[in-house]
One Martini backbone bead per residue (centre of mass of N, CA, C, O) as a GRO file, in nm:
protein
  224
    1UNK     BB    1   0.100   0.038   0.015
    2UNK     BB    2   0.085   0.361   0.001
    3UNK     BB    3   0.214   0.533   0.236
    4UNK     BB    4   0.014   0.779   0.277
    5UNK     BB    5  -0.244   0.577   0.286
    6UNK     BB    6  -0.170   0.472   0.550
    7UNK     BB    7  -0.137   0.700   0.731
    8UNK     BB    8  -0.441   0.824   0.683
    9UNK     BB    9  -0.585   0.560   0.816
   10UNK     BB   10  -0.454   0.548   1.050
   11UNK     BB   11  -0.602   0.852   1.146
   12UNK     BB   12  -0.890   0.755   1.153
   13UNK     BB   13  -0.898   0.605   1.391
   14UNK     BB   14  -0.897   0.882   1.589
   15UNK     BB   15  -1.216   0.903   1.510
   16UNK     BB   16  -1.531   0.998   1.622
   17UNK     BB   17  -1.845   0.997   1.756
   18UNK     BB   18  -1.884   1.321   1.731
   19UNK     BB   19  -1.707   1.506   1.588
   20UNK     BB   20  -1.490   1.769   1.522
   21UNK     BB   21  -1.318   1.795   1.213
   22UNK     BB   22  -1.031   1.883   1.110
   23UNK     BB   23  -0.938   1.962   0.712
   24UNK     BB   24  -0.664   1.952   0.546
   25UNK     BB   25  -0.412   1.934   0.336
   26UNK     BB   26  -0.312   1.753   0.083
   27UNK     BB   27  -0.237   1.454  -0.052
   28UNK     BB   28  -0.294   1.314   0.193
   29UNK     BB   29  -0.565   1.373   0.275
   30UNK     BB   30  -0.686   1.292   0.045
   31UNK     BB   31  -0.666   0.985   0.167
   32UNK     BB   32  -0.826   1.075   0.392
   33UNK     BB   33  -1.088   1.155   0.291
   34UNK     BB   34  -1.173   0.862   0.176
   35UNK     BB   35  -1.182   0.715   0.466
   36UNK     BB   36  -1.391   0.879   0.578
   37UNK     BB   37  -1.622   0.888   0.400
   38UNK     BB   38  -1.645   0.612   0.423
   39UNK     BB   39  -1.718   0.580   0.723
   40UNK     BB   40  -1.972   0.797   0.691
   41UNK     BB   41  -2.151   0.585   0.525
   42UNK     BB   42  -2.123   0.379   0.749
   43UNK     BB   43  -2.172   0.534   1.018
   44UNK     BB   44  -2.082   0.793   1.082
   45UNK     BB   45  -2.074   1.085   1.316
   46UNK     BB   46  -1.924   1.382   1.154
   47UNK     BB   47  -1.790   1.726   1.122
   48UNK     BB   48  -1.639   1.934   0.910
   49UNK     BB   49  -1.294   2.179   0.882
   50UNK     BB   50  -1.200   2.332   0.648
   51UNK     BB   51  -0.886   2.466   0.518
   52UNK     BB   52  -0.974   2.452   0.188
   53UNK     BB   53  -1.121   2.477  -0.119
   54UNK     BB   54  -1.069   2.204  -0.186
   55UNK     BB   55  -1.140   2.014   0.039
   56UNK     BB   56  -1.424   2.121   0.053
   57UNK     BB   57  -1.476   1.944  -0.247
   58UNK     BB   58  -1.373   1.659  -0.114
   59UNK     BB   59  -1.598   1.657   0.097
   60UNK     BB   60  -1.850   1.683  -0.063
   61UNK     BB   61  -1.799   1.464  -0.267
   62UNK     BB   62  -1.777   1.245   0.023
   63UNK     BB   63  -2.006   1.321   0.241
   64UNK     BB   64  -1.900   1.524   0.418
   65UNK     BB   65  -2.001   1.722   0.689
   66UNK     BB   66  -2.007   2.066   0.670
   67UNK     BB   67  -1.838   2.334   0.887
   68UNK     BB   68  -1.826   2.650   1.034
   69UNK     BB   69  -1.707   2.922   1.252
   70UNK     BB   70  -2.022   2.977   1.321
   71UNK     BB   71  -2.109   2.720   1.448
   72UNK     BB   72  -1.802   2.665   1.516
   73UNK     BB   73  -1.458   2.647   1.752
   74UNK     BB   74  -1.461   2.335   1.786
   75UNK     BB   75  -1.198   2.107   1.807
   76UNK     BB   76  -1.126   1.804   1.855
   77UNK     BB   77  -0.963   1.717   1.534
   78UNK     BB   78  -0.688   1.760   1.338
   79UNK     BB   79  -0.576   1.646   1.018
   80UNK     BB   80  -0.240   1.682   0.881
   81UNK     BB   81   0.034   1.775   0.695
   82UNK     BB   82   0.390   1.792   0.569
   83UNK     BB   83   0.670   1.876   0.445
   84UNK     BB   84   0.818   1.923   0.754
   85UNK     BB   85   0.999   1.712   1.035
   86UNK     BB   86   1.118   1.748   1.341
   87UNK     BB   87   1.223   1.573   1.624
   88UNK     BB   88   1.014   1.801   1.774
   89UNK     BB   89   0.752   1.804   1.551
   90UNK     BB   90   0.822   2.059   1.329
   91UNK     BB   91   0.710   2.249   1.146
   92UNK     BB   92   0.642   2.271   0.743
   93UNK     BB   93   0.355   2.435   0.600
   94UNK     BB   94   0.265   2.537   0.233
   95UNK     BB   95   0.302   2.424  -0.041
   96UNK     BB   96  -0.035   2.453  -0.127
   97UNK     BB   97  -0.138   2.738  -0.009
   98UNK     BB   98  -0.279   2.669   0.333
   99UNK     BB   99  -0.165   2.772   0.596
  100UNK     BB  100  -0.340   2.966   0.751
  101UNK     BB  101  -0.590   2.797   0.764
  102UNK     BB  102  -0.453   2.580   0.874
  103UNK     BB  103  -0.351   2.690   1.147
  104UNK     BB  104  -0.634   2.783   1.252
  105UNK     BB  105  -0.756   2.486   1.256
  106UNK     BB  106  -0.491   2.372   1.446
  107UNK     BB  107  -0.508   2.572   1.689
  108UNK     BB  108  -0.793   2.459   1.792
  109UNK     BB  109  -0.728   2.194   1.830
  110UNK     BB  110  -0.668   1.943   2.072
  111UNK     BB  111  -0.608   1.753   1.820
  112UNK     BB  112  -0.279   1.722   1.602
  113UNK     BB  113  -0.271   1.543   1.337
  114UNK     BB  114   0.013   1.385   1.128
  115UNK     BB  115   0.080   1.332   0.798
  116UNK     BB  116   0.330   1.056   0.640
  117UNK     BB  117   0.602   1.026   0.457
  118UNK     BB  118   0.914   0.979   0.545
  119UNK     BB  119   1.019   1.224   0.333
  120UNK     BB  120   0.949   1.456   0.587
  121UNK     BB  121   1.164   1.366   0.726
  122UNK     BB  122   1.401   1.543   0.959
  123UNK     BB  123   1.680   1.682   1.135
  124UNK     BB  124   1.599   1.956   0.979
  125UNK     BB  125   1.487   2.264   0.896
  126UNK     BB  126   1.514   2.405   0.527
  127UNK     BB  127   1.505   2.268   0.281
  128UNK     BB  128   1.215   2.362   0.261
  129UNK     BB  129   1.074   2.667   0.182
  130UNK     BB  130   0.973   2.890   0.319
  131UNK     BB  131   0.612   2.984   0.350
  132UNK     BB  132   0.502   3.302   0.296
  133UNK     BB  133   0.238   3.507   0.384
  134UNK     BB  134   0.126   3.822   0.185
  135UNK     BB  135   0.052   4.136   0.105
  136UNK     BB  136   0.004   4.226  -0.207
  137UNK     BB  137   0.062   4.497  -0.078
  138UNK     BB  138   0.428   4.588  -0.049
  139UNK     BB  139   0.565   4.303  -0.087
  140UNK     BB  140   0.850   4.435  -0.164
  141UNK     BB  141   0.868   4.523   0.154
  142UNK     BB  142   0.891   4.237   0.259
  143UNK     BB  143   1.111   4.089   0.086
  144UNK     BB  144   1.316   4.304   0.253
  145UNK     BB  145   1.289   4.175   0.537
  146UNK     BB  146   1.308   3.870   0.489
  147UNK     BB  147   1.651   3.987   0.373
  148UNK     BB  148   1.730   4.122   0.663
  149UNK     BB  149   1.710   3.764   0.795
  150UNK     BB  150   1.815   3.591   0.548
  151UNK     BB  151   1.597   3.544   0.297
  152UNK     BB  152   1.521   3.426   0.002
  153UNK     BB  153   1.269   3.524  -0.147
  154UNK     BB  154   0.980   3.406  -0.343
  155UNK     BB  155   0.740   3.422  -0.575
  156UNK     BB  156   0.485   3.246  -0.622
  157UNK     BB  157   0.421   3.044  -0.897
  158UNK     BB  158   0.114   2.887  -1.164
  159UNK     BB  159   0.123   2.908  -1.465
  160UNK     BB  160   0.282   3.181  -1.459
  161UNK     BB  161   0.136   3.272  -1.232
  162UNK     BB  162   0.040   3.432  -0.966
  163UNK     BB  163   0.009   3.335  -0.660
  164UNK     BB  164  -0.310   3.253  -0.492
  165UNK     BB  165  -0.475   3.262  -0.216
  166UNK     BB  166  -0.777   3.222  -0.088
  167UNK     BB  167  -0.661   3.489   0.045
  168UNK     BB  168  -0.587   3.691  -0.135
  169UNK     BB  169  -0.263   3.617  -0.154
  170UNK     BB  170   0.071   3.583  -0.116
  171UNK     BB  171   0.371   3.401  -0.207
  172UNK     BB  172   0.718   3.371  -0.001
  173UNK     BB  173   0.971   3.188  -0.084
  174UNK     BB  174   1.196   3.065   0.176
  175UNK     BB  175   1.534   3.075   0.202
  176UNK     BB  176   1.777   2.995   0.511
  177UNK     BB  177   1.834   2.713   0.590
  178UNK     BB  178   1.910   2.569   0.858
  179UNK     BB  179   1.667   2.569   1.111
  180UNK     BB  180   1.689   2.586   1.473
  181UNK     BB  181   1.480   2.795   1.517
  182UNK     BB  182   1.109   2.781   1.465
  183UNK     BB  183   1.004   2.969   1.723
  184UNK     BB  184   1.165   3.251   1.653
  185UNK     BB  185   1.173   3.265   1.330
  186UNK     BB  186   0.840   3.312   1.343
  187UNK     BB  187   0.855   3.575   1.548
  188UNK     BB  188   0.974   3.741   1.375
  189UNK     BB  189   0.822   3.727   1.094
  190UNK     BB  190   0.528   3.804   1.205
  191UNK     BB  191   0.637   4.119   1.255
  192UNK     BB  192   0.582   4.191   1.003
  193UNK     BB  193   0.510   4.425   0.760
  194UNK     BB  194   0.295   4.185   0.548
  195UNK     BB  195   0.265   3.975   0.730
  196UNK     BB  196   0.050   3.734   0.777
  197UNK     BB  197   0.171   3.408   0.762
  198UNK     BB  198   0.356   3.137   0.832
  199UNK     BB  199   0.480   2.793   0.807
  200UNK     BB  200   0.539   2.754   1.081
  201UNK     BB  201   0.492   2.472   1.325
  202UNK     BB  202   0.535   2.522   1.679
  203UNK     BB  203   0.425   2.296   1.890
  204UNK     BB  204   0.137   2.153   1.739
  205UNK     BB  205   0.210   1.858   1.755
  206UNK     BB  206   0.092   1.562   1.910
  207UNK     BB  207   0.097   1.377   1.637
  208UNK     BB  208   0.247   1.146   1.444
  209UNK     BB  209   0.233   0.964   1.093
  210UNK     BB  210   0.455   0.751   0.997
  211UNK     BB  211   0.539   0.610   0.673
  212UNK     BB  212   0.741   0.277   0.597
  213UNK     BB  213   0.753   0.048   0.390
  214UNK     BB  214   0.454   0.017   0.516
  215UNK     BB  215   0.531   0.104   0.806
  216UNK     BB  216   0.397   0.291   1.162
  217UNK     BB  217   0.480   0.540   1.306
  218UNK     BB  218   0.481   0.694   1.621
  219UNK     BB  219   0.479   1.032   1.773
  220UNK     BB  220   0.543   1.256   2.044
  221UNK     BB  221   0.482   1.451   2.263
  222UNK     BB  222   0.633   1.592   2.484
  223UNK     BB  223   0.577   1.579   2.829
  224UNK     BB  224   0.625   1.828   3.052
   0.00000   0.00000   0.00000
């Protein structure tokens, strides 16, 4: 079985009946979606916040119950991927370009499962250019303070053209080298003025689900 699809189904066992479900982004949740729905099919009751436009279209076409934050602001269990994840669990997440909604459905859930296939997993966050969703006026002068922390900003773009968030925001894919404190970087990055929020998710999940060659890892946050 696909490593992504294990992780997925792996994580659909710690939803129970009766939950307020986040429903994150990304090509692994899309197989978390699709075990989700069988189970709701099954008779499971339980209702979703989507985290972007796509999840939110492949949730309705397989049958999961939909609400938003006008419902409720309480989420039960949130399971989202990750572009990285490193040994303390602090992950980097917007490759797909949905970090801010993704954010906020995770920061509200009670327990934030992270699903993924191994090649996520790295020793230090900073492989992967870390996304950051900025106002896309005066945008030339945000990437100019994130120029100024270190980061090397790209303009993310999407079939020649700028890619366009949700919140109809830009994204500025940022090369820093190796991240050693992912929640300093991310205090410093979020204070600047034209930063919507950033890619970081520090200190955020709870379990992580990886996949490996078959076999199910299964990580957890240090109880302090």
């Amino acid at each position: 079985m696909d490593d992504k699809r294990l992780a997925a189904e792996e994580a659909v066992k710690y939803v129970k009946n009766g939950m307020t479900v986040g429903l994150g982004s990304g090509s692994t949740v899309d197989f978390m979606l699709h075990a989700l729905g069988k189970r709701v099919q099954e008779g499971l009751q339980i209702q979703g916040i989507p985290s972007s436009k796509k999840t939110e279209k492949l949730a309705a076409e397989l049958g999961i119950p939909l609400v938003d934050f006008s419902v409720t602001t309480h989420i039960d269990l949130a399971i989202d991927g990750a572009d990285e994840i490193d040994p303390s669990l602090n992950l980097i997440k917007g490759g797909g370009g949905s970090l801010v909604r993704e954010k906020v459905v995770d920061a509200c859930a009670d327990e934030l499962i992270i699903i993924a296939d191994s090649s996520k997993v790295v020793s230090a966050l900073g492989r992967f250019p870390l996304p950051i969703e900025v106002l896309t006026f005066g945008f030339e002068v945000t990437a100019q303070y994130i120029k100024n922390l270190g980061g090397d900003p790209v303009l993310r773009r999407k079939d020649g053209e700028i890619f366009i968030s949700d919140n109809g925001n830009y994204i500025l894919d940022c090369s820093f080298g190796q991240i050693d404190d992912a929640a300093a970087l991310h205090g410093k990055l979020v204070t600047l003025v034209g930063v919507v929020e950033t890619g970081i998710f520090a200190d955020m999940a709870d379990k992580v689900i990886v996949a490996r060659s078959g076999e199910i890892e299964l990580f957890q946050k240090k109880q302090e």
